[in-house]
C-alpha positions in Angstrom: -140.6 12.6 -6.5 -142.3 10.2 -4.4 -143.1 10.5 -0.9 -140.2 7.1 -0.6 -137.9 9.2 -3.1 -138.4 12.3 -0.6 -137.7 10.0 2.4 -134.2 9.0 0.9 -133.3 12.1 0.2 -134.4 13.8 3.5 -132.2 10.6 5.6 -128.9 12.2 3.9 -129.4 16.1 4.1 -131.3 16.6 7.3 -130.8 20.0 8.1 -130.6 21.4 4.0 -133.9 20.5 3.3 -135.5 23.3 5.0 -133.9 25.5 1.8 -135.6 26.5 -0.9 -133.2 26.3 -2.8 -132.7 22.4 -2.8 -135.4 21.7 -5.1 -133.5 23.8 -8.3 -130.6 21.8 -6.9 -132.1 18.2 -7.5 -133.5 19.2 -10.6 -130.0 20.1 -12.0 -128.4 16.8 -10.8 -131.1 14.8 -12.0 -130.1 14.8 -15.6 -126.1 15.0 -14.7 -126.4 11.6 -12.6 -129.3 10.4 -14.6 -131.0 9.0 -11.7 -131.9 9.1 -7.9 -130.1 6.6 -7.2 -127.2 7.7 -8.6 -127.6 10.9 -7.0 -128.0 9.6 -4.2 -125.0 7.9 -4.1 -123.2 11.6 -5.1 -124.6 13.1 -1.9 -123.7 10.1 0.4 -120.1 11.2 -1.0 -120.5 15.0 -0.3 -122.9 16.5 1.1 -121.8 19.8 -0.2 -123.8 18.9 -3.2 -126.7 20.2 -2.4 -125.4 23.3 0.1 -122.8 25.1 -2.1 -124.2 27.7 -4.9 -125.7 26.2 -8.1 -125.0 29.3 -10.2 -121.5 30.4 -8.6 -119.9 26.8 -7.8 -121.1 23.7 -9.3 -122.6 24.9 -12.8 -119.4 26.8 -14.0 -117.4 23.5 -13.0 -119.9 21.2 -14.7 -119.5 23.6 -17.8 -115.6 23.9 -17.5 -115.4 19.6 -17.2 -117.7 19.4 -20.1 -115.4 21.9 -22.1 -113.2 19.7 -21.2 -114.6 16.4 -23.4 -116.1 15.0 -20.5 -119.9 13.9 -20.6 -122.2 14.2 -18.1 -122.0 10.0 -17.0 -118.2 11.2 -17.0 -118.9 14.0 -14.4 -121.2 11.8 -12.3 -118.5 9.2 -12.2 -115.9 11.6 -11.1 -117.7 13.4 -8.6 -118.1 9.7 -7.2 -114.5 9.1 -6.8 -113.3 12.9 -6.2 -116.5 13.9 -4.2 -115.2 17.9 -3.9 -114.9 18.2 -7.7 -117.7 20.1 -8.2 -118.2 22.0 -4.8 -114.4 23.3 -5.0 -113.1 26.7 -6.4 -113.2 27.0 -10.2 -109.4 28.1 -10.0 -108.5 24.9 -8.3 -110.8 22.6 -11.2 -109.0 24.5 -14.0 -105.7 23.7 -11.6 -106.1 19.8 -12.1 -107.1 20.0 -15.6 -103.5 21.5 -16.2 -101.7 19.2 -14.1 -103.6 16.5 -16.1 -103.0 17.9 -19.6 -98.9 17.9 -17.8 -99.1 13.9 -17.4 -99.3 13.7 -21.4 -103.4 13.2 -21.2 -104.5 15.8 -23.3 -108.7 17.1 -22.7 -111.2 15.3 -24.8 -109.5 12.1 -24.5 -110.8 9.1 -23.1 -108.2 9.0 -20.2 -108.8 12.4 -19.2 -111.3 11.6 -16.8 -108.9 8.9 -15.2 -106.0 11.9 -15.3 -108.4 14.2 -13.2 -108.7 11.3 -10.8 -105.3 11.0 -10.3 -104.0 14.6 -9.4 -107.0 15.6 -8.3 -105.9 17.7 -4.9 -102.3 16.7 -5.2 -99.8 19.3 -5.1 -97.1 19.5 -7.9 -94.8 18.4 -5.4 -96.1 15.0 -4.4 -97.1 14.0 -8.4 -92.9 14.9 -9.0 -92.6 12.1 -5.8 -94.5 9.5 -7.2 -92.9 9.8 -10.3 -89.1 10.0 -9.1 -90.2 6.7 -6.9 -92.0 4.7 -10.3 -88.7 5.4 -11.6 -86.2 4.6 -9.3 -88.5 1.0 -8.5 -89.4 -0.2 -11.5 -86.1 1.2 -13.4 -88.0 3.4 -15.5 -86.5 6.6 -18.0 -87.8 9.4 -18.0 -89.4 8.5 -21.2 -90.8 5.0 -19.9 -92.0 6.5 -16.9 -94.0 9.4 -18.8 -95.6 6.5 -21.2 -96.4 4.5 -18.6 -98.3 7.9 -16.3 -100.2 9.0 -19.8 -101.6 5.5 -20.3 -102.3 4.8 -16.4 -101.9 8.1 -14.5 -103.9 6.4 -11.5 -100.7 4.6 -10.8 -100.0 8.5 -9.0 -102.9 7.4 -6.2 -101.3 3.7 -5.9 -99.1 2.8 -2.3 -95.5 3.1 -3.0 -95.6 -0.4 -0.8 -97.9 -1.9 -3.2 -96.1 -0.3 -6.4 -92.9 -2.0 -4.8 -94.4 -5.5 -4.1 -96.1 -5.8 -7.4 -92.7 -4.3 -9.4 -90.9 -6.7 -7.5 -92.4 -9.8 -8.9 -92.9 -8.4 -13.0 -89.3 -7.8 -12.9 -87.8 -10.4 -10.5 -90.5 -13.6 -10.8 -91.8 -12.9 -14.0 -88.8 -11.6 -15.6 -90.6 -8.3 -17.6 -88.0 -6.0 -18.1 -88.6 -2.5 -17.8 -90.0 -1.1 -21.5 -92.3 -3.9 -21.3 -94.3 -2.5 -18.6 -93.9 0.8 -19.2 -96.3 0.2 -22.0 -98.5 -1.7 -20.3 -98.9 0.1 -17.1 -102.4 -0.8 -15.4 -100.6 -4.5 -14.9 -99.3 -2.5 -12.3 -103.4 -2.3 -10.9 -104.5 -5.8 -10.1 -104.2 -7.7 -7.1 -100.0 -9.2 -6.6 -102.1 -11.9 -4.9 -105.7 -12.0 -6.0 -104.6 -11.9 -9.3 -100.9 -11.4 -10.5 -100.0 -14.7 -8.9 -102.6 -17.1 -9.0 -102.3 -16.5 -12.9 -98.7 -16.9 -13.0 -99.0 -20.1 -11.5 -101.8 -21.4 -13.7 -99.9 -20.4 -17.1 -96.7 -21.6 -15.3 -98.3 -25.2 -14.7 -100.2 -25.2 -18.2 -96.1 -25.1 -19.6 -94.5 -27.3 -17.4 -96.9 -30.1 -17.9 -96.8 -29.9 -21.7 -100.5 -28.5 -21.7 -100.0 -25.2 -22.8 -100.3 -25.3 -26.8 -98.6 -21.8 -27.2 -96.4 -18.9 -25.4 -99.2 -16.6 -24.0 -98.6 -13.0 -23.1 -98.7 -12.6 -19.7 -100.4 -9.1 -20.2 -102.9 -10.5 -22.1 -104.1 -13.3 -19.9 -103.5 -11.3 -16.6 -106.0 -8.1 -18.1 -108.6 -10.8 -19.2 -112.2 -11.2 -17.4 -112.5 -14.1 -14.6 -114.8 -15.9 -16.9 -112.8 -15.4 -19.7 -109.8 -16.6 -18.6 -111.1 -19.5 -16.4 -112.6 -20.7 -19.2 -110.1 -20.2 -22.1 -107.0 -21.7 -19.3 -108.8 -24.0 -16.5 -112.0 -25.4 -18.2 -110.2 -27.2 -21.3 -108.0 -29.1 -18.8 -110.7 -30.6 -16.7 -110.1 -34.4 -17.7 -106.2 -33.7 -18.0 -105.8 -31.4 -14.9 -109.1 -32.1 -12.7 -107.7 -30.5 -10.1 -106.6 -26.8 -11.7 -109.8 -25.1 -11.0 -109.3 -25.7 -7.4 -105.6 -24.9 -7.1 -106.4 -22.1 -9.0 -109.2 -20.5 -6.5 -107.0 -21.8 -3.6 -103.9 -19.7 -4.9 -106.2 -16.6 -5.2 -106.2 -16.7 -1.5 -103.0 -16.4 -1.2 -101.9 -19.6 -0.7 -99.6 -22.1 -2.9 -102.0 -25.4 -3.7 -99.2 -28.7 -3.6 -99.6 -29.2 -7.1 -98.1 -25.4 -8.0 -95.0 -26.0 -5.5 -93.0 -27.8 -7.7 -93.4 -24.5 -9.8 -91.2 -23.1 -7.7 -88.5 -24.9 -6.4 -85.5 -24.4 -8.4 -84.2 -27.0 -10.7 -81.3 -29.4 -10.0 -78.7 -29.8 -13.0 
């Protein structure tokens, strides 16, 4: 390491760097987060990183999440988000992996990761809470609501008040029923006003105005890239709707540009 490397380092452990021990310790997490950097950023999350054992604590969990199916860019990425992944008891990693496995996410899939994310450190109690509440807001079976936890099981770590606001407008604004998102869950993750609406209104206009050349999924449109869908559903219209790209970035702010709000007062007759 360099002397600047060293500096870093020494800014976010102080008082471990005395140890000995510290140096076997950055030489295992090297390769696991595959840089400094990325270290770095581990230890500014939990600084137990480099003070609990190597050999009693976070090897066996590193082993145990890579018997799991997950890689090492997997782990790193985890230990980001759940910082006490690998510094907690092996009996409580091994915990969450069965809670995970009990949301339908079975280990060496690709949403495993996201599973262990989700119930990481919460009780059995409080997962059977967020599930009784998905289903009594958004109207959900028991079968809907176990699709919908197996294909987005971070909806578990969402606000019931944002679950409810967002729910709210698929089923009453947009008209979604149920089944529909159910198997489409991680609508349920973007923005009601960043994102959910500001589309709405742009597809909404595209119809009423005779523009709009097809019926697009909603899904599909709502899950695309800002690029992509700015320029697949604003740029095309620039001559015929010159002013779209600008209602469009106003309404992302949350408010309703005077070209949407004929969208949304009801119709006479």
């Amino acid at each position: 390491m360099s002397r600047p490397d060293i500096a870093r380092l020494l800014s976010l452990i102080h008082s471990n760097f005395h140890c000995r021990s510290i140096v076997s310790k950055v030489q295992y997490y090297m390769p696991l987060f595959g840089s400094l950097d990325n270290l770095l950023r581990g230890v500014r999350r939990s600084s137990y990183l480099l003070s609990s054992d190597l050999d009693k604590v976070i090897s066996p969990n590193v082993e145990f999440l890579r018997e799991c199916g997950l890689g090492d860019c997997d782990i790193a990425k985890l230990c980001y988000r759940v910082p006490r992944i690998l510094t907690t008891n092996q009996e409580h990693v091994r915990a969450m992996a069965a809670r995970a496995e009990r949301l339908g996410v079975p280990r060496g899939s690709g949403m495993f990761r996201e599973a262990l994310h989700a119930v990481a450190f919460l009780s059995e109690e409080k997962i059977a809470d967020k599930v009784d509440y998905l289903k009594k807001t958004i109207k959900w079976s028991d079968t809907e609501v176990a699709i919908a936890v197996s294909k987005a099981p971070v909806l578990l770590r969402k606000s019931k008040d944002l679950l409810s606001l967002r729910s709210e407008f698929l089923l009453s604004e947009l008209g979604l029923e149920p089944a529909y998102i159910a198997h489409r869950p991680v609508i349920l993750y973007y923005s009601l006003e960043g994102r959910l609406r500001p589309r709405h209104y742009v597809l909404k206009f595209l119809k009423e105005t005779g523009l709009a050349d097809r019926d697009w999924s909603f899904y599909n449109v709502v899950t695309r890239m800002e690029k992509d869908f700015v320029d697949k559903y604003i740029c095309p219209h620039k001559e015929s709707a010159p002013h779209l790209a600008q209602d469009y970035a106003t309404a992302c702010k949350g408010e309703v540009p005077t070209n949407f709000k004929f969208l949304l007062e009801p119709k006479v007759g």
